[in-house]
C-alpha positions, 0 to 999 in steps of 0.5 A: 686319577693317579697316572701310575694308576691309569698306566697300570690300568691299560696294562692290564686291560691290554693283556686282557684282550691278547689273552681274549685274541689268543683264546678266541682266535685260537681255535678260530686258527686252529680249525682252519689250519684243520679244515684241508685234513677232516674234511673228505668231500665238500659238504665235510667242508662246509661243516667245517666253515660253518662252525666258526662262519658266524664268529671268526671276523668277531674274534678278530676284533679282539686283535684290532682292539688290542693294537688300537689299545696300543696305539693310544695308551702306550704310542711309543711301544706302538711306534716301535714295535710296529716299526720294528716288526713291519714286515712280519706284520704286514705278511700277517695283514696279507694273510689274514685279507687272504683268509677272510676273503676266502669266507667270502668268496668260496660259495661264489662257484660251486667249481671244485677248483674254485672252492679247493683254492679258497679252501688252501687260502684259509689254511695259509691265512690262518697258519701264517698269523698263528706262527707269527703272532708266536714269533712277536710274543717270543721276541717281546720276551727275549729282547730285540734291538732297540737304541736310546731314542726307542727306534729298532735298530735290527732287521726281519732276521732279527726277529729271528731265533730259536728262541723265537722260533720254539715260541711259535711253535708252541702257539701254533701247536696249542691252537691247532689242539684248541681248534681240534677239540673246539671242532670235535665239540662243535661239528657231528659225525666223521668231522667231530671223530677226526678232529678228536683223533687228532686232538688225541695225537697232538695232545702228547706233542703239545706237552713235550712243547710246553717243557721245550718251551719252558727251559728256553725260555729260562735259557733265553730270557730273563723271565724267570731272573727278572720278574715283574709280577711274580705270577704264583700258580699261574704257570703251574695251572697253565701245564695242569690244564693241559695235563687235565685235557688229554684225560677229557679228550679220551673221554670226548668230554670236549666242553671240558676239554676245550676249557682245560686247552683255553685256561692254558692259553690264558695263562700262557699271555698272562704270565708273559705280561707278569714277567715282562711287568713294568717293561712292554719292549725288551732291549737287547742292547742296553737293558736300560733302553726298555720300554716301560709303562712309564716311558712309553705311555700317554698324557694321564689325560689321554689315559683317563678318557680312555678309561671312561670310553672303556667303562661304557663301551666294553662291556656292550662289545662283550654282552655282543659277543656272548650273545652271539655265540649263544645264538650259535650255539648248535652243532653243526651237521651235513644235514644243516649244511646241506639244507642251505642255499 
């Protein structure tokens, strides 16, 4: 196969997994940055966890898959960005250890203290990935310093900005919007109507962050001066679905709800890909230092039984998947939760 074809290909399917990470995961954060403010007493709690219990380890998949997709098809990009972001990642490794943990561990004691500090771990373990994982994406837009031989050459504080700073704010406001309305689809009763009062407050912020968003990003990057892939409607779909959800979560059309809040991630992660195409990492020292998907990928070999090692795999992973949030697809009540063990 023609290398630049297979380059281009892992491109893609990349982008295609951080955009099934962030729409998956981002309700998944979302609900358990929620889980201390909807919940009166345990049982409420309980409701909570149970409606993302059997699909939040599943949805981290999507993360380790796009990493490892990294690592083998683009190493140099692995190499640097991994090195580069060390610590940020590895607060979020921590945090996401912590989190599942907590999954684990709180039915262990029925103690209020107990379960009330593993309660207090998934909202830390999911709120600390959410602000960081738009903190990467931010810096992956404006540049950070990289030198001729792709090593980074900054520190943490590098990756800090208000550019940056502004990029995970909105990712953490659009989860914890998608996780409101995902709750208000999923759980009954007091818990569904407090998901949705919050998902009617946070709605309006949410567009006021976006337009933030948007002129930052024209002020801080090159995104909209140096495009890659010019994305079209893409970005104009984006903002009309989140325009689109505040009008369904009135109405407590949450499925609809849910889908407008999902297309405006998807779209968010696929016009960052567009407009960074051909370049993966932006240097902010010397443009030319950027990597590529022509610098920075593997041997056409290695690309080419990837690409038959995804063929056969992938779809098996999402027909699991799809299966498993069919199996799940009931509400979850006080009622079913008080019925278990």
């Amino acid at each position: 196969m023609d290398p630049e074809f297979l380059r281009t290909l892992w491109f893609i399917l990349i982008a295609v997994l951080w955009t099934g990470f962030f729409f998956l995961e981002g309700f998944d954060y979302g609900v358990g940055i929620l889980l201390p403010f909807v919940a009166k007493d345990d049982v409420d709690r309980r409701v909570v966890i149970n409606t993302i219990g059997p699909f939040w380890d599943g949805n981290e998949v999507w993360l380790l898959t796009a990493g490892g997709a990294i690592f083998a098809a683009f190493p140099n990009w692995y190499a640097t960005m991994f090195s580069g972001f060390y610590l940020a990642l590895g607060v979020v490794l921590i945090a996401l250890i912590m989190r599942g943990v907590a999954f684990e561990f709180r039915s262990k004691n029925k103690r209020p203290e107990w379960r009330a500090f593993w309660d207090w771990a998934i909202f830390g373990g999911s709120l600390v990935p959410a602000l960081l994982m738009g903190v990467a994406f931010g810096n992956l837009l404006q540049g950070v310093p990289i030198n001729e031989k792709m090593q980074f050459t900054g520190n943490f504080f590098s990756l800090l900005s208000p550019y940056t700073l502004i990029a995970s704010i909105y990712g953490l406001v659009l989860m914890i919007l998608h996780g409101a309305i995902y709750l208000s689809m999923k759980a009954e009763g007091e818990v569904s109507e407090k998901a949705n009062q919050i998902a009617g407050r946070l709605w309006p912020i949410s567009l006021v962050v976006l337009v933030v968003t948007i002129i930052a990003s024209d002020l801080f990057t090159d995104m909209f001066s140096k495009l890659g892939v010019n994305p079209g409607i893409i970005p104009l779909s984006g903002i009309a679905t989140l325009l689109a959800s505040g009008w369904f979560i009135r109405h407590k059309h949450h499925g609809w709800a849910f889908a407008m809040t999902g297309v405006t991630i998807a779209t968010s992660v696929i016009t960052i890909f567009l407009t960074l195409f051909p370049r993966v990492m932006v240097s902010s020292t010397n443009p030319a230092y950027s990597l590529t998907i022509q610098n920075a990928s593997s041997t056409p070999y290695t690309l080419s039984v990837m690409t038959i090692v995804a063929v056969i795999f992938v779809p098996i992973v999402l027909a699991y998947q799809g299966w498993t949030y069919y199996t799940f697809r009931q509400r979850v009540t006080r009622q079913s939760v008080q019925a278990q063990p």
